[in-house]
N, C-alpha and C positions, 0 to 999 in steps of 0.2 A: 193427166196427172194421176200418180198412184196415189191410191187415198187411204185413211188412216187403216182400215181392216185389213188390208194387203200388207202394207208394212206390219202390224201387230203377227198377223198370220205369218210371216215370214221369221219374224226375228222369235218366236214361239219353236217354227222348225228348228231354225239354228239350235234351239235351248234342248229339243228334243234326240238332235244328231247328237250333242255335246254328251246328252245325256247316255246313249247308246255306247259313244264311245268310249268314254268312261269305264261302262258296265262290263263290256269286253274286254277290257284292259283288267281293272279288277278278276274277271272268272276266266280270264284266258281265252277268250272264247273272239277267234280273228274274225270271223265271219261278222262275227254282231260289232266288232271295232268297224271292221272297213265301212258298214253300212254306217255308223256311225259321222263317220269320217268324209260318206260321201252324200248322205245330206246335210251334212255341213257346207260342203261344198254348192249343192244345191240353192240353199236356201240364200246363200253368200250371191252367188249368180245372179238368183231372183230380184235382192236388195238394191245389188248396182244397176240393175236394171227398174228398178222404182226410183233411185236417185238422178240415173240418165230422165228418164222421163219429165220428173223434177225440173231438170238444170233446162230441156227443152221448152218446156212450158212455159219457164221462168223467160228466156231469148224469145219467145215468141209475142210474151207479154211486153215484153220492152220494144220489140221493132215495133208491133202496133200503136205502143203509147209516141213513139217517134213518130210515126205516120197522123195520131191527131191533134199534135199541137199544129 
């Protein structure tokens, strides 16, 4: 299970790519957009993969509770 500092860390990146791309967009400047743009992308990836993990965890929790009754 991803635990709360992974996800904080994550959804922070996203805040930080947003923040990038913005800034490029503003001063023209593609290089600093695209980076922007692609840890966005990054940190997106990261998330659904702490939410897969999640929904794992969650299945794994339920067949065992099925197994001790």
């Amino acid at each position: 299970m991803s635990d709360a500092s992974d996800k904080f860390k994550h959804k922070a990146e996203e805040a930080v790519g947003a923040a990038k791309e913005k800034t490029g967009q503003v001063t023209g400047n593609e290089r600093l957009e695209a980076e922007g743009r692609g840890d966005q992308a990054e940190s997106q990836a990261k998330q659904t993969v702490d939410e897969l993990k999640d929904k794992a965890k969650e299945g794994i929790d339920k067949i065992k509770g099925a197994f001790k009754r």
